[in-house]
TORPA-4810 file (N, C-alpha, C, O; in nm, 3 decimals):
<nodes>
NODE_1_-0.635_1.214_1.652_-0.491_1.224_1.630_-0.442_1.089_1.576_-0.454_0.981_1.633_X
NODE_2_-0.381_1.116_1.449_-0.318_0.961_1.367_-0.213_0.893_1.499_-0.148_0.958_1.580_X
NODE_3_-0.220_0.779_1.489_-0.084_0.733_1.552_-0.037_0.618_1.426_-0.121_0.571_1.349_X
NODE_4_0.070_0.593_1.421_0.135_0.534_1.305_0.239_0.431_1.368_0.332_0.466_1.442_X
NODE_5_0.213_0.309_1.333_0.269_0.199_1.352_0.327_0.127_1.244_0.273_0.107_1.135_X
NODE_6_0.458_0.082_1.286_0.551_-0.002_1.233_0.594_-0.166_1.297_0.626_-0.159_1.416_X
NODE_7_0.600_-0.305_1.241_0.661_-0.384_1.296_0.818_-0.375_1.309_0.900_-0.309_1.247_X
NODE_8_0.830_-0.471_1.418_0.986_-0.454_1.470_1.080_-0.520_1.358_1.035_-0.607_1.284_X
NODE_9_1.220_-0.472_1.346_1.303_-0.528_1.221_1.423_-0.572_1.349_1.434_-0.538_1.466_X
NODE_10_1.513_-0.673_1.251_1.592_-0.779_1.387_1.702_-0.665_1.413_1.720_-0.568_1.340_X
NODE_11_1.773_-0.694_1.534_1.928_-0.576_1.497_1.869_-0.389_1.546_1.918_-0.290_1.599_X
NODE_12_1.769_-0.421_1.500_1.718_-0.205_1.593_1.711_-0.202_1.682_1.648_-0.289_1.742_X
NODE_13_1.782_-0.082_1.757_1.747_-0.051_1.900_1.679_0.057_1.884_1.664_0.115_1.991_X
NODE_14_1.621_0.123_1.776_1.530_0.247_1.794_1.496_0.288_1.666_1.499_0.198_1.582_X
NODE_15_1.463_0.408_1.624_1.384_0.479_1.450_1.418_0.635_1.521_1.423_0.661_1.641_X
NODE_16_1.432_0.695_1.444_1.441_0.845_1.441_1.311_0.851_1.335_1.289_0.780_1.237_X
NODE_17_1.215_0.987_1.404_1.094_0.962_1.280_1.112_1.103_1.259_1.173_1.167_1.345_X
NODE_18_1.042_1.193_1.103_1.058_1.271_1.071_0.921_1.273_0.997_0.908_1.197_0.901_X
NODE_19_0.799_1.367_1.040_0.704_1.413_0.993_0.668_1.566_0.961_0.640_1.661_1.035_X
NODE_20_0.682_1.549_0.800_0.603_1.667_0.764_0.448_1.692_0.754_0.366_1.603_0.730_X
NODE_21_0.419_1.828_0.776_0.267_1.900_0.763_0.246_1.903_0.609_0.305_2.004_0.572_X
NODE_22_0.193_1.844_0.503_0.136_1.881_0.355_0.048_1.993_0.327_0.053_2.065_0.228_X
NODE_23_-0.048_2.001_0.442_-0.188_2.114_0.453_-0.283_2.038_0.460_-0.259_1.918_0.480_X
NODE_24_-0.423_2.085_0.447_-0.549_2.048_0.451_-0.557_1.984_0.334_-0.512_2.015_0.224_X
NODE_25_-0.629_1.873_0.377_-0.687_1.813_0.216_-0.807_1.939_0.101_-0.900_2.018_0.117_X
NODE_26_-0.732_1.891_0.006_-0.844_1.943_-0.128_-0.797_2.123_-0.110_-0.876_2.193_-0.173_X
NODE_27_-0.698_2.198_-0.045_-0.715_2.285_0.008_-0.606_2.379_-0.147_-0.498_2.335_-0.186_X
NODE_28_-0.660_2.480_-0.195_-0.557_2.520_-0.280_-0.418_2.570_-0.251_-0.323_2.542_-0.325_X
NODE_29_-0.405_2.647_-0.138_-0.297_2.690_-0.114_-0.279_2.675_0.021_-0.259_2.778_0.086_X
NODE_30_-0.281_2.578_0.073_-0.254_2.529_0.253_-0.144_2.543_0.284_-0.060_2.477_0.223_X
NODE_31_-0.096_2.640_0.398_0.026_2.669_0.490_0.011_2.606_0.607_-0.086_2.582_0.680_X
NODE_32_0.132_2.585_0.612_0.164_2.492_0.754_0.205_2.587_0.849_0.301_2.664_0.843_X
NODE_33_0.078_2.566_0.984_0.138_2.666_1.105_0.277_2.667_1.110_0.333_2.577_1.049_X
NODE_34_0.339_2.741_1.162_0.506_2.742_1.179_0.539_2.649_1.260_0.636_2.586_1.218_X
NODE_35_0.492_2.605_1.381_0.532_2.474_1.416_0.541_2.306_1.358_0.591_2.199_1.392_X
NODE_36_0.441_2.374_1.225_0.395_2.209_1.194_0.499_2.249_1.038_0.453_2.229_0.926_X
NODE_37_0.551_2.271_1.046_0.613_2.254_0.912_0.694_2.109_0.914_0.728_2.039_0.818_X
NODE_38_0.706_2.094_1.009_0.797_1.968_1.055_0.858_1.909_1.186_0.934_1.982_1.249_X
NODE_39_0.832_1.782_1.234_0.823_1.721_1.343_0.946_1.592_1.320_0.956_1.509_1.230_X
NODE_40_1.040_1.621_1.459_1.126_1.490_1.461_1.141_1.439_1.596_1.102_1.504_1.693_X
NODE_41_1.195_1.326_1.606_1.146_1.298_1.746_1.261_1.132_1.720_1.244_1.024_1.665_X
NODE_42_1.344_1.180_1.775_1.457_1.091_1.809_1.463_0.953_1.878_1.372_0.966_1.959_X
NODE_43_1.513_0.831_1.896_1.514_0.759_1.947_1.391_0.632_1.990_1.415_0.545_2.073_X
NODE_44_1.286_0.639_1.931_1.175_0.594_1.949_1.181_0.454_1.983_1.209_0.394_1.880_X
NODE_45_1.169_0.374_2.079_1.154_0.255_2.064_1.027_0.167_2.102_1.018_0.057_2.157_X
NODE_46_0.963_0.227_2.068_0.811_0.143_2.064_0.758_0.103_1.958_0.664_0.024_1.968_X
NODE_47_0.805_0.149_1.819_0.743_0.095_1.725_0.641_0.199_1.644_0.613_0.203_1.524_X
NODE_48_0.610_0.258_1.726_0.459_0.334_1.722_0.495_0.490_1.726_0.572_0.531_1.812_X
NODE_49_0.426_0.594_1.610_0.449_0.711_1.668_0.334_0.804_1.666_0.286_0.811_1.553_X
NODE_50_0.281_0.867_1.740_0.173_0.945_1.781_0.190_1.072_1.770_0.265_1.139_1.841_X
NODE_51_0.086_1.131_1.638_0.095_1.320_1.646_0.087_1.345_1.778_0.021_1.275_1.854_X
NODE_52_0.165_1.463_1.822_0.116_1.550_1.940_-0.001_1.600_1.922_-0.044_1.614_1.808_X
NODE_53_-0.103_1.652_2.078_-0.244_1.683_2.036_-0.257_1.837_1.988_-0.366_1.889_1.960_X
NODE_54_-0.157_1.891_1.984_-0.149_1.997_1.885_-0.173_1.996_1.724_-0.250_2.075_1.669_X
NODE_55_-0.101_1.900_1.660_-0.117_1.874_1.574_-0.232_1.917_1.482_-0.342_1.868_1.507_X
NODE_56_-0.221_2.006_1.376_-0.352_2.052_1.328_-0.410_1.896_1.240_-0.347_1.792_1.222_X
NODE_57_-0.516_1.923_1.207_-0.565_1.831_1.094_-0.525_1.841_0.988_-0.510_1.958_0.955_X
NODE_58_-0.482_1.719_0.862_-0.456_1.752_0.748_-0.373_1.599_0.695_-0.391_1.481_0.725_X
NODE_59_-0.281_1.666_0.607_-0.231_1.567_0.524_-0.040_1.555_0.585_0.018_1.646_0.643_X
NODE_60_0.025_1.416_0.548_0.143_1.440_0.655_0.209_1.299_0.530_0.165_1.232_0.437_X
NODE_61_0.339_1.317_0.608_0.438_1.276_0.535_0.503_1.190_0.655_0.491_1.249_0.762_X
NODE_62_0.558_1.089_0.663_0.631_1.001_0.759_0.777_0.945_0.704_0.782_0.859_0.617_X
NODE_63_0.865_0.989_0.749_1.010_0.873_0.727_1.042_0.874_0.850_1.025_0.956_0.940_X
NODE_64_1.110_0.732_0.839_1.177_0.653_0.989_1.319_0.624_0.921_1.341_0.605_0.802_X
NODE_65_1.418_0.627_1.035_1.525_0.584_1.017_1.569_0.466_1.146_1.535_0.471_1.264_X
NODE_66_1.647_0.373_1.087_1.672_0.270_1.203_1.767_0.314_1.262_1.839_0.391_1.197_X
NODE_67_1.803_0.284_1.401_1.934_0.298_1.472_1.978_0.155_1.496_1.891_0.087_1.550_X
NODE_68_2.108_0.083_1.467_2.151_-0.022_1.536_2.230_0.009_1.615_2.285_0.117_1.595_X
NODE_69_2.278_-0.088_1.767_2.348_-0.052_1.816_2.435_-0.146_1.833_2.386_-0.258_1.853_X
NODE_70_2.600_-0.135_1.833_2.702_-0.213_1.783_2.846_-0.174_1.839_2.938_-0.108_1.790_X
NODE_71_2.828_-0.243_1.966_3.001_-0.202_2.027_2.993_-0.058_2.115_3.080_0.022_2.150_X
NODE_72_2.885_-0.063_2.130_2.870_0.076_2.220_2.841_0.199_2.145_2.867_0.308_2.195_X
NODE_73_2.784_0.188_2.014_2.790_0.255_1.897_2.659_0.288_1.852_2.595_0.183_1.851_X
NODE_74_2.595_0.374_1.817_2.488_0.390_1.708_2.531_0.376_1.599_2.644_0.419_1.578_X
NODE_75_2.474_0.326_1.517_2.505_0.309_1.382_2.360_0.371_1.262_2.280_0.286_1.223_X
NODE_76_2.350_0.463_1.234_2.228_0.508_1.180_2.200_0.463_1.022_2.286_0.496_0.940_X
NODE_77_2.081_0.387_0.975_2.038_0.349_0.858_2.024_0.493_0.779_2.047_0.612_0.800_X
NODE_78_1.968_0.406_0.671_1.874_0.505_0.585_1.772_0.560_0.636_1.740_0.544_0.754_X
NODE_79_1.702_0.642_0.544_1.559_0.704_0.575_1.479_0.587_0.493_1.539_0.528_0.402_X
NODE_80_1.317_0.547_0.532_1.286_0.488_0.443_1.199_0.567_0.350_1.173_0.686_0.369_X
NODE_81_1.160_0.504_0.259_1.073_0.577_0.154_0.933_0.650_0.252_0.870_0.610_0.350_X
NODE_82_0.927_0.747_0.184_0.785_0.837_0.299_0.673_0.766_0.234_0.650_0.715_0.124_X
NODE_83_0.613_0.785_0.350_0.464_0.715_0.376_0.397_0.836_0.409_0.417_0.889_0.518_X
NODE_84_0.295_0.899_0.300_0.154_0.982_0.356_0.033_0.940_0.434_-0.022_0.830_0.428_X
NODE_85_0.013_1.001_0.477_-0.109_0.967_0.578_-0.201_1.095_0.641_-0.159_1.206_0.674_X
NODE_86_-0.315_1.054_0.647_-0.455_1.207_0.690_-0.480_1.185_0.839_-0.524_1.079_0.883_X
NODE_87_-0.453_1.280_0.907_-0.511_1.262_1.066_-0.594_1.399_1.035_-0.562_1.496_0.966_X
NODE_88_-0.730_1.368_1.121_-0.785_1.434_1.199_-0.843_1.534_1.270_-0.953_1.587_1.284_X
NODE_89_-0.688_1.544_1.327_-0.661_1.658_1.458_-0.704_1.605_1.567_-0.727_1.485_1.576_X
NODE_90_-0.726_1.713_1.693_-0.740_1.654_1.837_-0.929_1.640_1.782_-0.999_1.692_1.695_X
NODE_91_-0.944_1.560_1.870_-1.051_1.533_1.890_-1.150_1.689_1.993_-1.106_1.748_2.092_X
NODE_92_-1.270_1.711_1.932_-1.306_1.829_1.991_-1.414_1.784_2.093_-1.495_1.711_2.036_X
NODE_93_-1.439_1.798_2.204_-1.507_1.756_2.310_-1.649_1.776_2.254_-1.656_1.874_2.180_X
NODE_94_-1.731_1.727_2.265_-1.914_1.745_2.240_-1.986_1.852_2.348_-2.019_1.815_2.460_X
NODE_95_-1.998_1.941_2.315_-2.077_2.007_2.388_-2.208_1.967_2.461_-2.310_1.941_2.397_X
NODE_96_-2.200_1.962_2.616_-2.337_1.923_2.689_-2.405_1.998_2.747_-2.354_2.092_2.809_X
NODE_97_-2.555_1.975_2.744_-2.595_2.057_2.842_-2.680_2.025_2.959_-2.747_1.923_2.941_X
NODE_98_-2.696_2.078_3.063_-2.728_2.034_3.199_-2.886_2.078_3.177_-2.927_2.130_3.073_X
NODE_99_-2.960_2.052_3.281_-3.079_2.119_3.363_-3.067_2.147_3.472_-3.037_2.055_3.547_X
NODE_100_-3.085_2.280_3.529_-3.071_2.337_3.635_-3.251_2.344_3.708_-3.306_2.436_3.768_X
NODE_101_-3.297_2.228_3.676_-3.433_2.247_3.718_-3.406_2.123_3.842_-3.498_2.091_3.919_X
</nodes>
């Protein structure tokens, strides 16, 4: 699962992030499960944002927006220019096997 990091800018108290699903790489006609058509996730203040482990594998789209806060106020930026990026997916456990001898 991608996680996607940003450094801190002076004046933010948070990012609103907004990720789209593109499809599978190399894929001719890739649909996005209905959940993954698009992911937002409000208020973030870590810097950092992490697909959920749902998240299928594939190709993705990222914009952040800054929040300042000012007099008891949000004050919401722009979006920034999108950033693509390829995750993965969840990681699939390795199959083991025992001896019962």
């Amino acid at each position: 699962i991608a996680t996607i990091e940003w450094g801190p800018v002076a004046g933010v108290a948070s990012y609103d992030v907004w990720v789209a699903y593109l499809g599978q790489p190399n894929a001719a006609n890739s649909v996005a499960p209905p959940k993954w058509k698009f992911e937002t996730q409000d208020g973030v203040t870590s810097g950092s944002y992490r697909l959920p482990t749902d998240a299928p594998a594939g190709n993705y789209r990222i914009w952040l927006r800054p929040n300042m806060a000012s007099a008891g106020q949000t004050i919401r930026g722009a979006w920034s220019i999108p950033v693509n990026f390829t995750s993965q997916g969840a990681a699939v456990p390795t199959a083991q096997s025992y001896s019962t001898r």
